[in-house]
Structures are given as C-alpha cells and as structure tokens.
N, CA, C and O atoms as a Tripos MOL2 file, in Angstrom:
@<TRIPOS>MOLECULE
protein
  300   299    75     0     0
PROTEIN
NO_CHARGES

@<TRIPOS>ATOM
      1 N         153.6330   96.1100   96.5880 N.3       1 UNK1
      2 CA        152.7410   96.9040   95.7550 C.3       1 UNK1
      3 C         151.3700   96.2420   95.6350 C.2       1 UNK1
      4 O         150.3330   96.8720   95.8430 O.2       1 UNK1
      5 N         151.3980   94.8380   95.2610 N.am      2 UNK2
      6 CA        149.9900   94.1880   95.4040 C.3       2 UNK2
      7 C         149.5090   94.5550   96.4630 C.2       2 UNK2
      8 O         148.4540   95.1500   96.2390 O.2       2 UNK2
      9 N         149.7820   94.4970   97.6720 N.am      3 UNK3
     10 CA        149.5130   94.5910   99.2450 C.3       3 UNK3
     11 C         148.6380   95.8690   99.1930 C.2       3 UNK3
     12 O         147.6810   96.1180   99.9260 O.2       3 UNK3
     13 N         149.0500   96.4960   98.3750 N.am      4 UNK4
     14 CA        148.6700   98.1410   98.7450 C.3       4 UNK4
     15 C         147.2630   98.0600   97.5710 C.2       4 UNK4
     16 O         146.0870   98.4240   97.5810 O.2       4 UNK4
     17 N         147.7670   97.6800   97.0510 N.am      5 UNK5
     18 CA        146.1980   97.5580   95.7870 C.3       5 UNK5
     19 C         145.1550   96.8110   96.4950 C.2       5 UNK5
     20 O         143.9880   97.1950   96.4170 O.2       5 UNK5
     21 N         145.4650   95.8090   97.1590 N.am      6 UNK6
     22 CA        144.2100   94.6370   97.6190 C.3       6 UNK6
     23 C         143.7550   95.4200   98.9650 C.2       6 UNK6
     24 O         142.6070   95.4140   99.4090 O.2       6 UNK6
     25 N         144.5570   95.9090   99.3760 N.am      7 UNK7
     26 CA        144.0910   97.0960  100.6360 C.3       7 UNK7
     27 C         143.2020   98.2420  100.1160 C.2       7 UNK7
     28 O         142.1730   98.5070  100.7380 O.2       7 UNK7
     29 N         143.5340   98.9300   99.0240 N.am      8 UNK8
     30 CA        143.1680  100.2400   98.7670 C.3       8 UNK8
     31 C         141.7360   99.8350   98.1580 C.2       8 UNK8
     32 O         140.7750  100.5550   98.4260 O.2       8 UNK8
     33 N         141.5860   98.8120   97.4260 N.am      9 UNK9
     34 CA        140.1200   98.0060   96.7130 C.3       9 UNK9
     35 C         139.8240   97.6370   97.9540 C.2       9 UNK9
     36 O         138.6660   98.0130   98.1420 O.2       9 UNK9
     37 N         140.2070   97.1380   98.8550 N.am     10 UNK10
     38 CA        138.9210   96.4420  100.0620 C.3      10 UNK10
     39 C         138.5580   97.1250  100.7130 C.2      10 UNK10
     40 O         137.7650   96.7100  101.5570 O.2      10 UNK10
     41 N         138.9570   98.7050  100.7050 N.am     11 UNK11
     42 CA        138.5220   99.9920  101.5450 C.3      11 UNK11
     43 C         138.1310  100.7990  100.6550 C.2      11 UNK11
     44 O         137.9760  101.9530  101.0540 O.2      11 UNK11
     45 N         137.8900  100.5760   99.4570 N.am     12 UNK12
     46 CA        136.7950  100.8950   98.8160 C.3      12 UNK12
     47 C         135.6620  100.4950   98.9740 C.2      12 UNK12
     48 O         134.6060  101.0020   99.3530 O.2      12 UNK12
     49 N         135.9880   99.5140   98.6390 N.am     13 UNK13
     50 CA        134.5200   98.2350   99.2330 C.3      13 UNK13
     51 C         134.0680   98.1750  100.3530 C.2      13 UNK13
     52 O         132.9680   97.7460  100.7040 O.2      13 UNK13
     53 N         134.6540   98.4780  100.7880 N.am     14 UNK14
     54 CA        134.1720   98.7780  102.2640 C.3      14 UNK14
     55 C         133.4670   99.9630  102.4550 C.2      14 UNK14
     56 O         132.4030   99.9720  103.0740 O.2      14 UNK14
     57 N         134.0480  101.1260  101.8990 N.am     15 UNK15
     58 CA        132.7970  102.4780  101.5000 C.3      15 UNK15
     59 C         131.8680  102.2960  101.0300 C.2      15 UNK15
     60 O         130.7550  102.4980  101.5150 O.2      15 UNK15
     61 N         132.1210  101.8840  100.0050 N.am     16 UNK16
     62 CA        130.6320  101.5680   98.8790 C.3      16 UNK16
     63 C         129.7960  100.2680   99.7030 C.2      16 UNK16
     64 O         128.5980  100.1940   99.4290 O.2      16 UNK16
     65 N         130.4000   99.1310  100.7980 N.am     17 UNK17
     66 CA        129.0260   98.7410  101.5420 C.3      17 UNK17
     67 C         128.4210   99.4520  102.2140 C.2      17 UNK17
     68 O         127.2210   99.1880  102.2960 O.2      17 UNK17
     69 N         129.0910  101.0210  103.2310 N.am     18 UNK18
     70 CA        128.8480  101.4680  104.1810 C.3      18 UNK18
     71 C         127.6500  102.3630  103.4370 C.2      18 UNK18
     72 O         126.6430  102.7440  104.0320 O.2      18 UNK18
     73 N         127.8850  102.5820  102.2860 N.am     19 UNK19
     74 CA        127.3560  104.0420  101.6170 C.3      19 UNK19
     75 C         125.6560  103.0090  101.0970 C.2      19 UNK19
     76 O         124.5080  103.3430  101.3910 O.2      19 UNK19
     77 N         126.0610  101.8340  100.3310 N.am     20 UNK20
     78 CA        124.5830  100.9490  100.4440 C.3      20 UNK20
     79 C         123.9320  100.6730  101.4910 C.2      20 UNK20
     80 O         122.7210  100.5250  101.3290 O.2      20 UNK20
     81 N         124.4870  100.5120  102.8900 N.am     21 UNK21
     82 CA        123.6360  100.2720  104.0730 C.3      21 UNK21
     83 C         122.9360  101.7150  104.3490 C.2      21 UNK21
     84 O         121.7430  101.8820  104.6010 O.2      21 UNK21
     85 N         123.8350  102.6190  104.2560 N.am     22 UNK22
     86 CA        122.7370  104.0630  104.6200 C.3      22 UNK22
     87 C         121.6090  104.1820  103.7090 C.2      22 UNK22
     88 O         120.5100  104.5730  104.1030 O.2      22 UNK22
     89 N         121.9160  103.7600  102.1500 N.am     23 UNK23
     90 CA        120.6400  103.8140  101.0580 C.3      23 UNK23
     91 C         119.3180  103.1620  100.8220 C.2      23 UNK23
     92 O         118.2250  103.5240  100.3880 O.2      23 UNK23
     93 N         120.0070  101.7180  101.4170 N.am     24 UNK24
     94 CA        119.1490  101.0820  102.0370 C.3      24 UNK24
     95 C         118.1060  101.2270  103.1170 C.2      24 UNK24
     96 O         116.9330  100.8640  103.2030 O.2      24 UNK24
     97 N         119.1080  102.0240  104.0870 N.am     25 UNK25
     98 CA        117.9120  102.4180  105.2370 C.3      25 UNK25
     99 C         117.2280  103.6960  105.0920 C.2      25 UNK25
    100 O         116.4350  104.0420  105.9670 O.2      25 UNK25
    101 N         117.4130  104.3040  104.2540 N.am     26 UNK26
    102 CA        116.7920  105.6420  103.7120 C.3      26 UNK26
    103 C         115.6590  105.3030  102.2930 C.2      26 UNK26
    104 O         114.8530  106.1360  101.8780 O.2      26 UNK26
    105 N         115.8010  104.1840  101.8290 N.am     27 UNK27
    106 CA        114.9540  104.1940  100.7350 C.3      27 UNK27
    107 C         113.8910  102.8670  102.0730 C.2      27 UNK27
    108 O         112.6700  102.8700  101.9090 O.2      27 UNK27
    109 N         114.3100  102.1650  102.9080 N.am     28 UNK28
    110 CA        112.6160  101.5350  103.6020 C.3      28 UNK28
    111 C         112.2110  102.5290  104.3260 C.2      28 UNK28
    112 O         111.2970  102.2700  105.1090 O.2      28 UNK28
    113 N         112.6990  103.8210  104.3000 N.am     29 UNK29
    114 CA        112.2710  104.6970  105.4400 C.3      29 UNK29
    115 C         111.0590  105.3670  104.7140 C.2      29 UNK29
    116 O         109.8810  105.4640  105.0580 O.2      29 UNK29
    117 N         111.7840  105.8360  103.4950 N.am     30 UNK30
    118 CA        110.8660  106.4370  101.9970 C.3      30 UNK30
    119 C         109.5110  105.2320  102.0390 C.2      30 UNK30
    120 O         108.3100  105.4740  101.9200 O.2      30 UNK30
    121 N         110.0700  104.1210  102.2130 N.am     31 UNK31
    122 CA        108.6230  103.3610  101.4120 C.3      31 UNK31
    123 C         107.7800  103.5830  102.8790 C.2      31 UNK31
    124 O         106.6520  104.0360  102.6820 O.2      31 UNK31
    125 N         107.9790  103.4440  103.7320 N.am     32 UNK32
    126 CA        106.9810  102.9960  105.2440 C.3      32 UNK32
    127 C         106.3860  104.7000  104.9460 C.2      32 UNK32
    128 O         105.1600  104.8060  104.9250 O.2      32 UNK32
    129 N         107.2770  106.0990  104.7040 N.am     33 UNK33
    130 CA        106.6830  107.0200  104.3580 C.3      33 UNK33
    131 C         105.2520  107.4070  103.4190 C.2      33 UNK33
    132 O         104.2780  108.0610  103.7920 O.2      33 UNK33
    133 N         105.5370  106.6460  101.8440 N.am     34 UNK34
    134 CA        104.8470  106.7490  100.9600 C.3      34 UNK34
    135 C         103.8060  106.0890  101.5620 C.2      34 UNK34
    136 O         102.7550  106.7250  101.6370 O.2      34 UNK34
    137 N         103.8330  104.6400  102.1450 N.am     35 UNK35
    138 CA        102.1070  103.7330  102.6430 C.3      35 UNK35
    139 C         101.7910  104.7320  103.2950 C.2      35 UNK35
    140 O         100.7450  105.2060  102.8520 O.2      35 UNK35
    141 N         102.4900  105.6930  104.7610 N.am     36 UNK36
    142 CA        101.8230  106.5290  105.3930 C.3      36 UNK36
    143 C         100.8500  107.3650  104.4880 C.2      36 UNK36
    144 O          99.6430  107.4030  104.7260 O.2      36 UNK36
    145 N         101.3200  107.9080  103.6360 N.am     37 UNK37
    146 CA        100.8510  109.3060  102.6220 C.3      37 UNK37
    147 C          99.7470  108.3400  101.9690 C.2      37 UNK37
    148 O          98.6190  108.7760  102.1970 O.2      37 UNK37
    149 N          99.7490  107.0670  101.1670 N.am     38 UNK38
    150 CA         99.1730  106.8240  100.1770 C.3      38 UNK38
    151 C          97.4280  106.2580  100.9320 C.2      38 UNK38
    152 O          96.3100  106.3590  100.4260 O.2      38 UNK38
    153 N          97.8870  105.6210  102.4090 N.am     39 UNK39
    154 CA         96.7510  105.5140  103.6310 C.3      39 UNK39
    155 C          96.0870  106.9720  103.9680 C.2      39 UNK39
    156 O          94.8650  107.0710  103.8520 O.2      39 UNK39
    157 N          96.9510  108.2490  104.4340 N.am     40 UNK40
    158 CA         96.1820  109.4260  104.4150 C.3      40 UNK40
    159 C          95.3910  109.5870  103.3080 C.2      40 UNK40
    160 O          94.1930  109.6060  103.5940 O.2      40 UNK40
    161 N          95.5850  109.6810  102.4100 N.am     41 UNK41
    162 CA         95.0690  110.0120  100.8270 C.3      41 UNK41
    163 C          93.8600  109.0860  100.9750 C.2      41 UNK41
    164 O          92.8050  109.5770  100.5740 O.2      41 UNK41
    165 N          93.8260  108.3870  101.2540 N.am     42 UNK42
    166 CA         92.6500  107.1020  100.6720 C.3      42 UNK42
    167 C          91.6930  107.7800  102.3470 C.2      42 UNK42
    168 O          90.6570  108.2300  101.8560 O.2      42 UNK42
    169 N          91.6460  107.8980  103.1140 N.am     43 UNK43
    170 CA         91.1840  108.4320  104.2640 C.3      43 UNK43
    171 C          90.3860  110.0000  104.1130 C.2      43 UNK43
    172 O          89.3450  110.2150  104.7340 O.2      43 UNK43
    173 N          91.0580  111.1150  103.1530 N.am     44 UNK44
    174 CA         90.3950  112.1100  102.6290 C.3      44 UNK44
    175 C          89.5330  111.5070  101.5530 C.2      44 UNK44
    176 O          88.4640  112.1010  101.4150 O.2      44 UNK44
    177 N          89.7490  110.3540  100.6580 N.am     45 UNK45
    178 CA         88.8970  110.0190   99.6430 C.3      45 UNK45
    179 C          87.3260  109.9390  100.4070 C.2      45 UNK45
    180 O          86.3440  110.6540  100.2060 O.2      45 UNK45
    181 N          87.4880  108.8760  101.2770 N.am     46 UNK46
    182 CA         86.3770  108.6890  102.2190 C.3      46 UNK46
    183 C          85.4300  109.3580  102.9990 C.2      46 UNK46
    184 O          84.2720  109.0070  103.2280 O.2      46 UNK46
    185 N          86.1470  110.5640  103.4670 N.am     47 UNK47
    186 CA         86.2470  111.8060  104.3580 C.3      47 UNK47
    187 C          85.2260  112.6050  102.9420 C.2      47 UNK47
    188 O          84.1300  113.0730  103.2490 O.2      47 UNK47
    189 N          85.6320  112.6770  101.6830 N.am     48 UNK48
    190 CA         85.1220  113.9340  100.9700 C.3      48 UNK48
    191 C          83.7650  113.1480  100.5460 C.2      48 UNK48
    192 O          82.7630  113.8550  100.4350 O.2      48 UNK48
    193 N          83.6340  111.7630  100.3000 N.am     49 UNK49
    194 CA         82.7470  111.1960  100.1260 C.3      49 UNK49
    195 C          81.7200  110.9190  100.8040 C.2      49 UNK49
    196 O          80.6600  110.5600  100.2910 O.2      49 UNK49
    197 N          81.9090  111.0520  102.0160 N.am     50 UNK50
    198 CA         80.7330  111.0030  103.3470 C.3      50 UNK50
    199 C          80.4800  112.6000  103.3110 C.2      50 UNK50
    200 O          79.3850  112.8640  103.8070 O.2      50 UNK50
    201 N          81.1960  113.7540  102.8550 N.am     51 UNK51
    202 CA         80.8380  115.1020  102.9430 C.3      51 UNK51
    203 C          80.2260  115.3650  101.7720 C.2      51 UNK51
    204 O          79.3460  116.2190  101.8830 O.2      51 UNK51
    205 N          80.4150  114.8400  100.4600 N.am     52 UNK52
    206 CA         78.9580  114.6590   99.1870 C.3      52 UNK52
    207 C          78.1340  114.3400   99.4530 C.2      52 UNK52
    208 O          77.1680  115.0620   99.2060 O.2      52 UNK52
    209 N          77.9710  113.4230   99.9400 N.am     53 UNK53
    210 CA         76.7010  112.5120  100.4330 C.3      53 UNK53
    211 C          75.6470  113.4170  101.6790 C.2      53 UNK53
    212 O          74.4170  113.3900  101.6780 O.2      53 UNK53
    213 N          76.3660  114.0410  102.4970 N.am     54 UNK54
    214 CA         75.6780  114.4590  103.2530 C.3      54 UNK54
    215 C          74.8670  116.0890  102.3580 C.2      54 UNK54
    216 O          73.6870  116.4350  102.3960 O.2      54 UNK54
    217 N          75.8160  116.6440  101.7770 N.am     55 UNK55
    218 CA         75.5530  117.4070  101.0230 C.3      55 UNK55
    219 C          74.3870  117.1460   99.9170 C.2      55 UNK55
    220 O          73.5240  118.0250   99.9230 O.2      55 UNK55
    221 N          74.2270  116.2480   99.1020 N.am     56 UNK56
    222 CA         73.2080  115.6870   98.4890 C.3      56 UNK56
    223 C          72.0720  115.5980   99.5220 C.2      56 UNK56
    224 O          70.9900  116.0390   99.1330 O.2      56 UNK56
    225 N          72.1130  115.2510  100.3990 N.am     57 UNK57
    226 CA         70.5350  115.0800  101.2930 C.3      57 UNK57
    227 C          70.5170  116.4060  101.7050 C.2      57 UNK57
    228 O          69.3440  116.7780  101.7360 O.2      57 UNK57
    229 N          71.4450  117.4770  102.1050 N.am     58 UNK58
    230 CA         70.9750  118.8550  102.2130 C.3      58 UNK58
    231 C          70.3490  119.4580  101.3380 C.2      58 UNK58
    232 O          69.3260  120.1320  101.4670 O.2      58 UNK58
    233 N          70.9940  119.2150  100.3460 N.am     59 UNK59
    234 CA         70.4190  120.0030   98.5450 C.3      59 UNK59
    235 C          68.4400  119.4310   98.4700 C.2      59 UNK59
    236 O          67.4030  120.0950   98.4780 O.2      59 UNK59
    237 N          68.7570  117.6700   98.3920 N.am     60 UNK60
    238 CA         67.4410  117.7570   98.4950 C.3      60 UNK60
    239 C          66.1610  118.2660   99.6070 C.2      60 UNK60
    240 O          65.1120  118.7290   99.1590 O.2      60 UNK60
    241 N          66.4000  118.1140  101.0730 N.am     61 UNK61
    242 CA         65.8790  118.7260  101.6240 C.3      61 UNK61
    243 C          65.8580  120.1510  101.4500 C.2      61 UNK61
    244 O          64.9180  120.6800  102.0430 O.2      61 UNK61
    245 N          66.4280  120.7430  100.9700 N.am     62 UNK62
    246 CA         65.8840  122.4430  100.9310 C.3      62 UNK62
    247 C          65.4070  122.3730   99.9030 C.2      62 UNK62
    248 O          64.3620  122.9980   99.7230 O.2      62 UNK62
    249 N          65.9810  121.5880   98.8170 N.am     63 UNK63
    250 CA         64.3560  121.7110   98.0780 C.3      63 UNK63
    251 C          62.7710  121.0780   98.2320 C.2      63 UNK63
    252 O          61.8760  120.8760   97.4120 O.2      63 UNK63
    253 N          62.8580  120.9290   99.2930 N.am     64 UNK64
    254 CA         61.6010  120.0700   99.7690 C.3      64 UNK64
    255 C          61.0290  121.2760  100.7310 C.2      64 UNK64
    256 O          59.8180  121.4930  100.6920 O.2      64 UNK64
    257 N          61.5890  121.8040  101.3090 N.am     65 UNK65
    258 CA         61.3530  123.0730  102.1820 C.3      65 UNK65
    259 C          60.7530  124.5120  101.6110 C.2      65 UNK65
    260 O          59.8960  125.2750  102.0580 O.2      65 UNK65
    261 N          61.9440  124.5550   99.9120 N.am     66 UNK66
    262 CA         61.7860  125.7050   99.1310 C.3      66 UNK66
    263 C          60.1800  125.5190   98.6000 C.2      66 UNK66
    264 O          59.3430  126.4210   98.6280 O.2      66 UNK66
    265 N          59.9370  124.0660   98.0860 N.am     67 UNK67
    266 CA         58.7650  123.8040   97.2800 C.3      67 UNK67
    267 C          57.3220  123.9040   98.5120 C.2      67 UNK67
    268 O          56.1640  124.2300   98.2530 O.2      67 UNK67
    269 N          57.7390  123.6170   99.4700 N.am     68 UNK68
    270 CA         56.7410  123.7160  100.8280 C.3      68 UNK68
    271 C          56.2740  125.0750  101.1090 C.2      68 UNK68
    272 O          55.1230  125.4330  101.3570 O.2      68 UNK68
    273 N          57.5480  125.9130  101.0180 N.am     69 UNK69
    274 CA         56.9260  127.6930  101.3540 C.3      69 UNK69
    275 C          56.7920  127.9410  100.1910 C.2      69 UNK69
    276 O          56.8840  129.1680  100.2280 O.2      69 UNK69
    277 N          56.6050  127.6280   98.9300 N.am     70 UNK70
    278 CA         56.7800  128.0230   97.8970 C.3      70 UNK70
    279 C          57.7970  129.4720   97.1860 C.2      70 UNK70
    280 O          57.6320  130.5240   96.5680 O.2      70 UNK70
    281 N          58.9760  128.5580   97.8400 N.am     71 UNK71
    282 CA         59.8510  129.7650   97.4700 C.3      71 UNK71
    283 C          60.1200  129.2050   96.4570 C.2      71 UNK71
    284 O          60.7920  130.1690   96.0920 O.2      71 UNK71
    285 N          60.2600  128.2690   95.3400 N.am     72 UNK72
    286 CA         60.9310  127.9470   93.9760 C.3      72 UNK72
    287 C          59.9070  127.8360   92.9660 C.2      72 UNK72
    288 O          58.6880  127.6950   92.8710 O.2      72 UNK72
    289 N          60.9630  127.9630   92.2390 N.am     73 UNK73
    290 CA         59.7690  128.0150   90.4370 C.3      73 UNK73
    291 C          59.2260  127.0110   90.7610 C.2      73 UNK73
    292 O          59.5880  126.1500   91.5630 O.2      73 UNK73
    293 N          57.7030  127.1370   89.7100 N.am     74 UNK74
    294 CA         57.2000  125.7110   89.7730 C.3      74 UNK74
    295 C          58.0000  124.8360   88.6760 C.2      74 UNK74
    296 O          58.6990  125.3300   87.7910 O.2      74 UNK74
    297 N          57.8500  123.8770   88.8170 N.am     75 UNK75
    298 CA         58.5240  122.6140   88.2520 C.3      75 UNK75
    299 C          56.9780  121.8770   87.3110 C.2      75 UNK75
    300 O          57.0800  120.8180   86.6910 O.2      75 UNK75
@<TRIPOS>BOND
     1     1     2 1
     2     2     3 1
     3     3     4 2
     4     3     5 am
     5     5     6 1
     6     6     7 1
     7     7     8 2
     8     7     9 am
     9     9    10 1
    10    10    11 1
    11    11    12 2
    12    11    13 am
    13    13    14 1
    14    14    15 1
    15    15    16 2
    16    15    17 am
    17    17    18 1
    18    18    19 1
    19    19    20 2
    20    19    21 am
    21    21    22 1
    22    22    23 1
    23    23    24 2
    24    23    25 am
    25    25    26 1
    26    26    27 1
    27    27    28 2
    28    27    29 am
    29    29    30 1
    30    30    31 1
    31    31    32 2
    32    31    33 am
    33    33    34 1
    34    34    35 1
    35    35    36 2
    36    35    37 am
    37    37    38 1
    38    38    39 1
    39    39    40 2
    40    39    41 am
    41    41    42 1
    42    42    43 1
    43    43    44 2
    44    43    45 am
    45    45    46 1
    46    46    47 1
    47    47    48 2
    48    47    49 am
    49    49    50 1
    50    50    51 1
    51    51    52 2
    52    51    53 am
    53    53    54 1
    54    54    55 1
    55    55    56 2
    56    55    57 am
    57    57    58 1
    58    58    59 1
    59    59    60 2
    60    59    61 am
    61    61    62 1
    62    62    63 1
    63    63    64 2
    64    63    65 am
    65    65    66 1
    66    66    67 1
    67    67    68 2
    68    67    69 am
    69    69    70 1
    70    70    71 1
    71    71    72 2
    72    71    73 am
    73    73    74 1
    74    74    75 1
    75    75    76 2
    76    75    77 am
    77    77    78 1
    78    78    79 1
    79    79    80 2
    80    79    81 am
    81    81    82 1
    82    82    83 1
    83    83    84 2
    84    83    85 am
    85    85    86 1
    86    86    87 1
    87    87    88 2
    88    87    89 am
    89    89    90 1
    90    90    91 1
    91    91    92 2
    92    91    93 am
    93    93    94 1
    94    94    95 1
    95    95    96 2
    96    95    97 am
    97    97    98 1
    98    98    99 1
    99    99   100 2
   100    99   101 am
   101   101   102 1
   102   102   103 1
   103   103   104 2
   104   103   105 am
   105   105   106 1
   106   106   107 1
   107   107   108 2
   108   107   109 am
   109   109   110 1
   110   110   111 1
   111   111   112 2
   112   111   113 am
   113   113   114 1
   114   114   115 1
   115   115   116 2
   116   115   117 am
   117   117   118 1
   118   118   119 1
   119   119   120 2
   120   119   121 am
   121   121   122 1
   122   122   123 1
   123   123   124 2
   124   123   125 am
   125   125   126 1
   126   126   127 1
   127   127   128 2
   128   127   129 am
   129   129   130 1
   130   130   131 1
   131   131   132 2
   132   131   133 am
   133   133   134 1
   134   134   135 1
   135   135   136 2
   136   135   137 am
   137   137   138 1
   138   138   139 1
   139   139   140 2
   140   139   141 am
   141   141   142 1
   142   142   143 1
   143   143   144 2
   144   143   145 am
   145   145   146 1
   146   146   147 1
   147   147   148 2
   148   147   149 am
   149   149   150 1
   150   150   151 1
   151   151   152 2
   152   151   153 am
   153   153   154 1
   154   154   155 1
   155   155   156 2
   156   155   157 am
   157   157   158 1
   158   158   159 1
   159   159   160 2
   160   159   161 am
   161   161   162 1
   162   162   163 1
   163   163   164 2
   164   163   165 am
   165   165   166 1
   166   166   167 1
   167   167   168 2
   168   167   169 am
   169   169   170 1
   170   170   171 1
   171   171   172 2
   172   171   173 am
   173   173   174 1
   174   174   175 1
   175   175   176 2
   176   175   177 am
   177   177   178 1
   178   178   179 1
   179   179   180 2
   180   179   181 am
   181   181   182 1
   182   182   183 1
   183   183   184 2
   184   183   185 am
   185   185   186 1
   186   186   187 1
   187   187   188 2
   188   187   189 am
   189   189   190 1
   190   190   191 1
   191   191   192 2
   192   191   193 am
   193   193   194 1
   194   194   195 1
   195   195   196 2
   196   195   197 am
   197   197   198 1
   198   198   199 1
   199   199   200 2
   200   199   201 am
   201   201   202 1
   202   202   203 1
   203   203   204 2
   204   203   205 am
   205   205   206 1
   206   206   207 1
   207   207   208 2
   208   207   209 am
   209   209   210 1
   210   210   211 1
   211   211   212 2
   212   211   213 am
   213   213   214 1
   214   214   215 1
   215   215   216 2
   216   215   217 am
   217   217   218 1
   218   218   219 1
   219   219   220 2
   220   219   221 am
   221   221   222 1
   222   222   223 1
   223   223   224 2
   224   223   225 am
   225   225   226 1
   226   226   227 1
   227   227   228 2
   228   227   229 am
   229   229   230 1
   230   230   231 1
   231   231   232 2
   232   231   233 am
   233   233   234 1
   234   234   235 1
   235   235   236 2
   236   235   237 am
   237   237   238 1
   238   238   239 1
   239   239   240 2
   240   239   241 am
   241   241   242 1
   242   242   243 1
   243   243   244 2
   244   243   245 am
   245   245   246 1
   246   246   247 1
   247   247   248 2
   248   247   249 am
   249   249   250 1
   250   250   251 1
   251   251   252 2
   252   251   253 am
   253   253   254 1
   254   254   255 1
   255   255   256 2
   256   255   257 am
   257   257   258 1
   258   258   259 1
   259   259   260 2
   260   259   261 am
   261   261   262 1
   262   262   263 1
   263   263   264 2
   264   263   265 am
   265   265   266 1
   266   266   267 1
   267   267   268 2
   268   267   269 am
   269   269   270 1
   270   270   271 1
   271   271   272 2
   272   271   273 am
   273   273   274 1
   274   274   275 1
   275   275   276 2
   276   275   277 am
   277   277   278 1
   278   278   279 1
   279   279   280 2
   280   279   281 am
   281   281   282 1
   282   282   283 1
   283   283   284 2
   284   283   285 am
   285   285   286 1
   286   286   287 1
   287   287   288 2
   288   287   289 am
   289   289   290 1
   290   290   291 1
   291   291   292 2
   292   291   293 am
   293   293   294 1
   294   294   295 1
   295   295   296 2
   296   295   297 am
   297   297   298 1
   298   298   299 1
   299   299   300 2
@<TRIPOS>SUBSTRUCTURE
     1 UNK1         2 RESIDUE 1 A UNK
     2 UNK2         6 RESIDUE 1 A UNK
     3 UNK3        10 RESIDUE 1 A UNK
     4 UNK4        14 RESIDUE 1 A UNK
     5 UNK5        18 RESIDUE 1 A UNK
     6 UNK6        22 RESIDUE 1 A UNK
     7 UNK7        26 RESIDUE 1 A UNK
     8 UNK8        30 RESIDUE 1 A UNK
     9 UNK9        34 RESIDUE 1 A UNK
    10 UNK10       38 RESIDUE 1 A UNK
    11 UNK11       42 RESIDUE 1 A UNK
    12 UNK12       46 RESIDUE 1 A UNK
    13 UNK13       50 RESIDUE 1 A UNK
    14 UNK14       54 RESIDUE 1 A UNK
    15 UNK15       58 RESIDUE 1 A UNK
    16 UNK16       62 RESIDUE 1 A UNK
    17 UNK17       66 RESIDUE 1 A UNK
    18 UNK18       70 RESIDUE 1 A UNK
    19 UNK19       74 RESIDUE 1 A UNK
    20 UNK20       78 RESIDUE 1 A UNK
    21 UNK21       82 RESIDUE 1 A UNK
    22 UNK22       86 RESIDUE 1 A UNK
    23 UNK23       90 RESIDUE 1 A UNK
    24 UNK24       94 RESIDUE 1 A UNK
    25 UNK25       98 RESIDUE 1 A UNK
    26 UNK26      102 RESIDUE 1 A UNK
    27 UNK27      106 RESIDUE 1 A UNK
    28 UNK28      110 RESIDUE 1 A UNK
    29 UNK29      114 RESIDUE 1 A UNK
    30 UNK30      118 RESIDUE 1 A UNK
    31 UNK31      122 RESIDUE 1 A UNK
    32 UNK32      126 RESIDUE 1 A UNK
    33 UNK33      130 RESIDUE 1 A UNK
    34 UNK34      134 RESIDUE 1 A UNK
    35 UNK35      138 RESIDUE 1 A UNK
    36 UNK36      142 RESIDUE 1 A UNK
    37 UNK37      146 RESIDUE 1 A UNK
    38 UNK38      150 RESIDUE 1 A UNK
    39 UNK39      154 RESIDUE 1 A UNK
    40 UNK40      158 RESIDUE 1 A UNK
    41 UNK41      162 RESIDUE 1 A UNK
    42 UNK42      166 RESIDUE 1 A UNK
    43 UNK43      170 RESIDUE 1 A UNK
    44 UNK44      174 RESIDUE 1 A UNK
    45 UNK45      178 RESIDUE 1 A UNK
    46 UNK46      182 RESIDUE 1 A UNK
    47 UNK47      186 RESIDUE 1 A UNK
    48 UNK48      190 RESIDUE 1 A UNK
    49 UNK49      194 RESIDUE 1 A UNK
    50 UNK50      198 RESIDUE 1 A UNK
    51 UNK51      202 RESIDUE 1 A UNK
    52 UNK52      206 RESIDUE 1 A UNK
    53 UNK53      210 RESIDUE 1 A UNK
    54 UNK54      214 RESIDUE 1 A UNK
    55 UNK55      218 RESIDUE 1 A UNK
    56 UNK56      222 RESIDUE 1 A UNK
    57 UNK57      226 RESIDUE 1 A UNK
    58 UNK58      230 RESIDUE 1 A UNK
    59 UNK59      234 RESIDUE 1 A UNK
    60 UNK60      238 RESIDUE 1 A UNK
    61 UNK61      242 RESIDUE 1 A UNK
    62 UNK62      246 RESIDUE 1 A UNK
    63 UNK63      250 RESIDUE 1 A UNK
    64 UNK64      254 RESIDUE 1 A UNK
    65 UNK65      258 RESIDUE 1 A UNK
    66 UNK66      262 RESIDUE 1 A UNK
    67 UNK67      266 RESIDUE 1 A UNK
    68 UNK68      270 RESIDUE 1 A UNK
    69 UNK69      274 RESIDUE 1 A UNK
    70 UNK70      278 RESIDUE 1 A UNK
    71 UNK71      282 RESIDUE 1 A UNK
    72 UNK72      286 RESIDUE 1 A UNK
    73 UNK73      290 RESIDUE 1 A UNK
    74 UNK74      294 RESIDUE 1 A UNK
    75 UNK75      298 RESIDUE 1 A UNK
C-alpha cells in the first residue's frame, strides 16, 4: 500500500513539474513578447514626435506665406 502512495505522489509530481516547465516557457515567451510591444510603442512615440515637429514648421511657414499675400488678419 505504501508502494502505491509513493508512486501515485511521484506521478503527481511529476505532472505538476511537466505542467511548470510548459508555464515557464509560456510566461519567457510573454515577456520577450511584451519588450517587443513596449520597443514598438516607444518607436511610434518618436515617429509622432518627428510628425509634430514637422507640422509646427508647416503651421509656421504658412503663416509666413498667409502674412506675405496678405491673406490673414493683421496682427
């Protein structure tokens, strides 16, 4: 009867390592995922910030253009 208990617990244990090695390799899979995502993200930060910027020198040049043909209120 012991025989059968120390068997039936070590093939438990033996599931529950098999079932931590898959969790394991599914949660470094998750993290190498998240740096992917959290590197894209920081890449649009940059991306929208070089597209303000360029936008700001458009804004002011047409108003440098508007005030030239005198298309804008005076100031």
């Amino acid at each position: 009867m012991t025989d059968n208990v120390e068997n039936l617990i070590l093939e438990m244990l033996r599931r529950i390592d098999k079932r931590l090695d898959n969790i394991e390799g599914d949660v470094s899979e998750l993290k190498t995922r998240a740096t992917a995502v959290d590197e894209h993200i920081g890449g649009m930060f940059i991306t929208l910030s070089g597209v303000n910027t360029r936008l700001d020198r458009l804004d002011e040049r047409m108003k440098r253009v508007e005030r030239r043909l005198e298309l804008s209120e005076a100031r």
